[in-house]
C-alpha positions in Angstrom: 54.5 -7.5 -84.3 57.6 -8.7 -82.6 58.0 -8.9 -78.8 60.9 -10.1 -77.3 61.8 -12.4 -75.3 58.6 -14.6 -75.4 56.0 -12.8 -77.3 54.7 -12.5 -80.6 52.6 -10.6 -83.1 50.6 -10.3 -85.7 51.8 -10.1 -89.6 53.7 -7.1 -89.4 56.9 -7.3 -87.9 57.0 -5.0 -85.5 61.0 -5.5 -83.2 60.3 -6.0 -79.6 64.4 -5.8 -79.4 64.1 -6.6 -75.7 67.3 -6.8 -73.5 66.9 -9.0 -70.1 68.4 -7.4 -67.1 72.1 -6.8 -67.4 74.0 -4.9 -64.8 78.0 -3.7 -65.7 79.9 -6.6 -64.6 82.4 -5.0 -62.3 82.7 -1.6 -60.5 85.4 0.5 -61.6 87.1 1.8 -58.5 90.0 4.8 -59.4 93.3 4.1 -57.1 94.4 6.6 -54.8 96.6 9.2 -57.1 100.0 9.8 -55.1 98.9 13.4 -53.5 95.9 14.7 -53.5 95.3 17.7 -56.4 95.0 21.1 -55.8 91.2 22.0 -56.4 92.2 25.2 -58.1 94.1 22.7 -60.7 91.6 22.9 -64.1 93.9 20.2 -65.8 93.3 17.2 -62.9 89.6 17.8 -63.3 89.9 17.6 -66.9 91.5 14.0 -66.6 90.0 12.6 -63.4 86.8 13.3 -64.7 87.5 10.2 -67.0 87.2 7.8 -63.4 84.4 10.4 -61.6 80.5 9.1 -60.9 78.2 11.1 -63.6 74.6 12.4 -62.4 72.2 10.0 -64.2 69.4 12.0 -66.0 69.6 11.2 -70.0 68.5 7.8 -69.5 65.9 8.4 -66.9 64.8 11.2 -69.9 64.4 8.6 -72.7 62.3 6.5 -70.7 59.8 9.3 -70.1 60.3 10.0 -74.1 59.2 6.7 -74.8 56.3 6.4 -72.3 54.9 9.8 -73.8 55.1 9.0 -77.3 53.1 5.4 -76.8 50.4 7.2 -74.9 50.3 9.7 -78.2 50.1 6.6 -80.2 47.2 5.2 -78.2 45.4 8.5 -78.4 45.6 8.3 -82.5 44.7 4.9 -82.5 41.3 5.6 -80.8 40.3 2.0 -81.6 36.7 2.7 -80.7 36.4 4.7 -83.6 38.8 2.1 -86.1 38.0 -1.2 -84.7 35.2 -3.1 -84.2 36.4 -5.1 -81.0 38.5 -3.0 -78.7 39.9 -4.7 -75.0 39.7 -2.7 -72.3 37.3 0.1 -73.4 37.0 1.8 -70.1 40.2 3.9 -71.6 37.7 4.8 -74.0 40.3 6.1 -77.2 42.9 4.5 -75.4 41.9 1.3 -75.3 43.6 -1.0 -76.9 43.3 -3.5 -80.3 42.5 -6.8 -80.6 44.4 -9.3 -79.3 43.8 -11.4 -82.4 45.6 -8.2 -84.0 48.4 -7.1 -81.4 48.5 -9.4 -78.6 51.2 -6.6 -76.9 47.9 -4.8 -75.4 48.7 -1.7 -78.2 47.9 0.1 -81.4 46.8 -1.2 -84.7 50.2 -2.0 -87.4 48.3 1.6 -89.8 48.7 3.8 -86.5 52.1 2.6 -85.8 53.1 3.4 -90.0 51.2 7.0 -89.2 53.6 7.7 -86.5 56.9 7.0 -88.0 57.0 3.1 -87.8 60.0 1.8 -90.1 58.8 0.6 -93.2 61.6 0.2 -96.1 59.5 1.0 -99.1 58.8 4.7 -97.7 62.3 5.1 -96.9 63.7 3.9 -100.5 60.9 5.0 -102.8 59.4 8.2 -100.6 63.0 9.1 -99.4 62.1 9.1 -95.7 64.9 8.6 -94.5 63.8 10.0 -90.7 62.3 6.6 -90.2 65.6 5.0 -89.4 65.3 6.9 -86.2 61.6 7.5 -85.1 61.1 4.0 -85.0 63.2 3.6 -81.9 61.0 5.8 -79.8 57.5 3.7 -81.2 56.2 0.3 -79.1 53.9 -1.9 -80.5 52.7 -2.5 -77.3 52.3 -2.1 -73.1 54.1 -5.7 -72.5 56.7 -4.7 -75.7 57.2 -1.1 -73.8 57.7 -2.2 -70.2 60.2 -4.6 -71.4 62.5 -2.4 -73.0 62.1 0.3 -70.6 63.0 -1.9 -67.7 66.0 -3.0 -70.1 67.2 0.5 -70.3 66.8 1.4 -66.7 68.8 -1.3 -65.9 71.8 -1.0 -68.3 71.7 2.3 -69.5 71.5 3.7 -65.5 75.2 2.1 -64.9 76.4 3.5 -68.2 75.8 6.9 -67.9 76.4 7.3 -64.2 80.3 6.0 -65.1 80.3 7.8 -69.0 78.1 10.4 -68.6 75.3 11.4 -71.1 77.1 12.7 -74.2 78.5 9.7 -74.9 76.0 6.8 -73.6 73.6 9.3 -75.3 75.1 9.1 -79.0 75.8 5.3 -78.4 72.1 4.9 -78.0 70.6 7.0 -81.0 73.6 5.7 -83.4 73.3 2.1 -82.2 68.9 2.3 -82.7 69.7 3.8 -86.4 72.5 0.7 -86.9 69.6 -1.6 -86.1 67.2 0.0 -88.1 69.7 0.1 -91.2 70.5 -3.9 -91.0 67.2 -4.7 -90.4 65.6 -3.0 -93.2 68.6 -4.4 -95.9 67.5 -7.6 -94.7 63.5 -7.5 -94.1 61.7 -5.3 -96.3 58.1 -6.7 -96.3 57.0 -5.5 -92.5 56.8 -2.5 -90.6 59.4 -2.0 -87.3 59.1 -0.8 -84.2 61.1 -0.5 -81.0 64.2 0.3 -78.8 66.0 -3.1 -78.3 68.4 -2.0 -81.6 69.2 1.1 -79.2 69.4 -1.1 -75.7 71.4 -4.1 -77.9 73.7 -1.2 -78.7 74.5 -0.4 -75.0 74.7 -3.9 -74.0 77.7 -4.3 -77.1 79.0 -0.6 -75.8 79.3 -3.1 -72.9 81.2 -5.5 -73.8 83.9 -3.0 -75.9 84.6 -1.2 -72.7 85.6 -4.2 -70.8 88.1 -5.1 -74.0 89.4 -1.5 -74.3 89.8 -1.0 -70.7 91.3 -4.7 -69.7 93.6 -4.0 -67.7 91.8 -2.0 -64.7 89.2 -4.5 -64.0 89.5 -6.7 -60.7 87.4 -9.8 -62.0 88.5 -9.8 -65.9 87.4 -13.2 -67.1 84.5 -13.6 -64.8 83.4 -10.1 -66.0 83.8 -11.0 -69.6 82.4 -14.7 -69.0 79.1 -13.3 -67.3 78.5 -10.8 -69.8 79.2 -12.9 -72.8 76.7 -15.4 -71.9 74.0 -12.0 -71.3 75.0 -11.6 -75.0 74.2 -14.7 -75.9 71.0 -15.4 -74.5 69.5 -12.2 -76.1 70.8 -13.1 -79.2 69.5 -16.5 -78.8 66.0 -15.3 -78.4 66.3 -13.4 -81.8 65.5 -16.8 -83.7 61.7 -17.0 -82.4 59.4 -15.5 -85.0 57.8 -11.8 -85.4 61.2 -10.8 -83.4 63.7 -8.9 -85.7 67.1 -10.4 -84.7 68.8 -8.2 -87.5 67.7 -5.0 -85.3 69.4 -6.9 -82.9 72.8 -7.7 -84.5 72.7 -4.5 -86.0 72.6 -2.5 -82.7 74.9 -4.7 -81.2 77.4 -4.3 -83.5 77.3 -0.4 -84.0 77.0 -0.4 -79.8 80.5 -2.6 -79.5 82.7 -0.9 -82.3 80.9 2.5 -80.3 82.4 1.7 -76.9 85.9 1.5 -78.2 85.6 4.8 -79.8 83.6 6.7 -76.6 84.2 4.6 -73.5 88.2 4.6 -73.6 89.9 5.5 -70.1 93.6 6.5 -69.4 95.6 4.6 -68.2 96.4 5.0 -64.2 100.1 5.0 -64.4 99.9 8.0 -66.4 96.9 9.9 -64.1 99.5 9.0 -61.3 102.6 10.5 -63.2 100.6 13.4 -64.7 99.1 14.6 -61.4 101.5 12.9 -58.7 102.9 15.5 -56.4 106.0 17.4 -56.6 109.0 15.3 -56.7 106.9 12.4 -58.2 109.1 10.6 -60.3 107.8 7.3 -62.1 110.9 4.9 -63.5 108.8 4.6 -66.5 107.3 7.7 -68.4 103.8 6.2 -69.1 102.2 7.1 -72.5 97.8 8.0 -72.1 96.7 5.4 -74.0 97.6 2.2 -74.2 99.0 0.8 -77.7 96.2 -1.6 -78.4 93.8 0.8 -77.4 94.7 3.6 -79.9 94.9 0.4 -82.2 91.2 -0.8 -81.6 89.8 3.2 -81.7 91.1 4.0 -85.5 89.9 0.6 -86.6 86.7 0.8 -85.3 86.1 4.7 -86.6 87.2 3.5 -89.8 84.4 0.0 -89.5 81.7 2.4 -88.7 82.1 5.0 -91.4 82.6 2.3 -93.9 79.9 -0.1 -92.3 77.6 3.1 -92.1 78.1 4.6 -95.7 77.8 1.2 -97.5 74.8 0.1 -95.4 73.0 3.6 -96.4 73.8 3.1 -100.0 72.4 -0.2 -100.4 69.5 0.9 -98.8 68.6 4.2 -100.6 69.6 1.7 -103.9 66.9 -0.7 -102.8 69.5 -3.5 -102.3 67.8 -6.9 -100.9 70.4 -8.3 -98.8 68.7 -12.1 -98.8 69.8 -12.2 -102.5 73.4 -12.1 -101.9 72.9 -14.4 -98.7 70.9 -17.6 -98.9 71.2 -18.4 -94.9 71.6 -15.2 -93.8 67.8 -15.0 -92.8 67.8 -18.2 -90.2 69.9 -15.5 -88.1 66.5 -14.2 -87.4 64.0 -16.7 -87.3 64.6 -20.6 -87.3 61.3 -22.3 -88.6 60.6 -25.6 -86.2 58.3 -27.9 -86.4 56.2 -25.7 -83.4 56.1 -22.3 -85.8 56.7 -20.8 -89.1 59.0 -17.9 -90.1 56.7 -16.3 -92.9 55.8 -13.5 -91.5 54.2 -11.9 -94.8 52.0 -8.4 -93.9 47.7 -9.4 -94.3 46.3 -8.7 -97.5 42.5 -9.0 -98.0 40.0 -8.7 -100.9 37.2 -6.5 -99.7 33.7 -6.0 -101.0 30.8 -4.1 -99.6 27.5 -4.7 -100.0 24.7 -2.2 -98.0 26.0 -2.8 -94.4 27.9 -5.9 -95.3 31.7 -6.7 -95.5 32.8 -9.4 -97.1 36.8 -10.1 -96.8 38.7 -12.6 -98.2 42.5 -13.3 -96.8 44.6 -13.3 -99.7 47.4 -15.8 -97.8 45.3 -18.6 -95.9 41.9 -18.2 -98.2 39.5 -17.6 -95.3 36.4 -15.6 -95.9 34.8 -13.4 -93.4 31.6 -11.2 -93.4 31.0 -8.6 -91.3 28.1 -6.1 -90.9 29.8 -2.9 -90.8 28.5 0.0 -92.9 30.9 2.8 -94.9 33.8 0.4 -93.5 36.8 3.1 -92.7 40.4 1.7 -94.0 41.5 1.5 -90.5 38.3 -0.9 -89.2 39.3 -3.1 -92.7 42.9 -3.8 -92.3 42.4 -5.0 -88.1 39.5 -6.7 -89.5 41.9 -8.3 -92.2 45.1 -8.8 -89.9 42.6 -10.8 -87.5 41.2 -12.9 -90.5 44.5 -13.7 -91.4 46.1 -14.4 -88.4 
């Protein structure tokens, strides 16, 4: 299970995708237009509404999305019916697993694949697809859950509250699927949970708007400075083990080409010439867009479709991407001489005899009995992902 920045799981990968705390690196102020517009005028609202403050309620709405569906997780867990050991069993079926098993203080890795945890062999031999998404709304965890909720409150909250929600909205589920795509061409022996593809997606969507809308920010290069080193750091913290920094890149990436599609803004000379009062004559007739804005949008719908269709193909075809790239996978994990990047799922042998379980950890070769009668699946596999932890 991955947690990000500083924890780790057990032997399913389960994506933390944890954001630190970003806020946008420079308020947008609109410049006085010429004259003031007539309020009857439907046409200025249209266009000022490009510079107006949005009421913030999608993101504020995803958060409580995400808090509901780990509590559902926690209630179909009911580790004191699956597990032997649970922590904190006051919660009684909400108590949570092992930390020998999922040190995020959550579910077990079989209740997180019941509830729509990403696992590539369902999606390319079971054809569901819908996993791509509902992964992005599952947490491994209550530390893995605060962190990316605190994430999103943080730099969604700016976002939407300068774009509105239609657009931070689609950045955010398109951005969590790019993640989920990438990661699964590139590990495809662990399950996947979490938000950061979603929140690295908004942080990119970030980074695009300051390109795409150079020109009207006060601060330019300590805006771009400050949030490139953000990027960084977060990226940086993809190379610890158990956290998926392909997620990562893959939000990223869909989140920055995103924000030069959805986050363009007009240019002020041409709000000014367009709305100026009568008489308002500009010595130059100002076009809406810029030229290397209209440039960046039609290459970046054209990366996405492209990046998007062949991504999907390779996927549904089963494609292993660490077959045509021999390095690629040090871009999520960089083995040291402190830890190790195999991150293989546990596998045990299992026999039964009366009221004792015998298991046998098919990676490290430690034996464990138990005395457990009519063991369930569930009670086996935590008993098997502590035994070979």
């Amino acid at each position: 299970m991955a947690a990000e920045p500083a924890s780790s799981g057990p032997q399913m990968r389960v994506n933390s995708r944890r954001s630190y705390n970003v806020v946008h690196p420079v308020d947008i102020e609109t410049p006085p237009l010429a004259s003031p517009a007539p309020a009857s005028s439907p046409d200025v609202y249209r266009e000022v509404k490009h510079f107006k403050k949005w009421v913030v309620w999608l993101i504020p709405v995803f958060v409580v999305a995400n808090v509901i569906m780990f509590i559902i997780t926690m209630y179909v867990n009911n580790c004191p019916k699956n597990s032997i050991n649970c922590i904190a069993t006051f919660l009684g079926r909400f108590s949570f697993q092992p930390f020998k098993e999922n040190p995020l203080l959550g579910p077990s890795s079989s209740t997180l694949q019941k509830m729509g945890a990403l696992d590539v062999n369902k999606v390319v031999h079971r054809h569901q697809g819908w996993l791509l998404i509902t992964c992005n709304w599952l947490h491994g965890g209550v530390f893995h859950l605060l962190a990316n909720m605190l994430s999103l409150l943080v730099i969604g909250y700016r976002l939407e509250q300068e774009f509105g929600f239609v657009r931070i909205g689609l950045i955010y589920v398109i951005s969590g699927l790019g993640g989920s795509l990438l990661s699964s061409l590139f590990i495809q022996t662990n399950i996947s949970v979490g938000a950061s593809g979603a929140l690295f997606g908004l942080l990119g969507a970030m980074l695009s708007e300051l390109v795409t809308n150079w020109t009207i920010y006060a601060s330019k290069f300590g805006a771009l400075f400050t949030l490139l080193i953000v990027i960084a750091i977060n990226l940086a913290v993809g190379i610890l083990p158990h956290v998926d920094n392909f997620a990562h890149i893959g939000g990223f990436l869909s989140g920055f080409f995103l924000g030069f599609v959805f986050l363009i803004r007009p240019q002020f000379g041409w709000v000014n010439q367009r709305y100026g009062p009568p008489g308002y004559a500009s010595s130059e007739a100002k076009s809406k867009f810029k030229t290397y804005q209209c440039i960046l949008w039609v290459l970046s719908v054209i990366i996405l479709i492209v990046g998007f269709t062949v991504g999907l193909v390779m996927l549904l075809r089963g494609v292993d991407a660490n077959k045509h790239c021999s390095w690629c996978h040090y871009l999520s994990c960089v083995p040291t001489s402190r830890w190790s990047c195999k991150t293989e799922p546990a596998y045990c042998m299992s026999s039964q005899t009366g009221n004792q379980l015998l298991l046998t950890c098919s990676s490290n070769g430690k034996n464990g009995t138990y005395t457990l009668a009519n063991a369930s699946s569930s009670q086996i596999q935590g008993l098997c992902s502590q035994l070979c932890s």
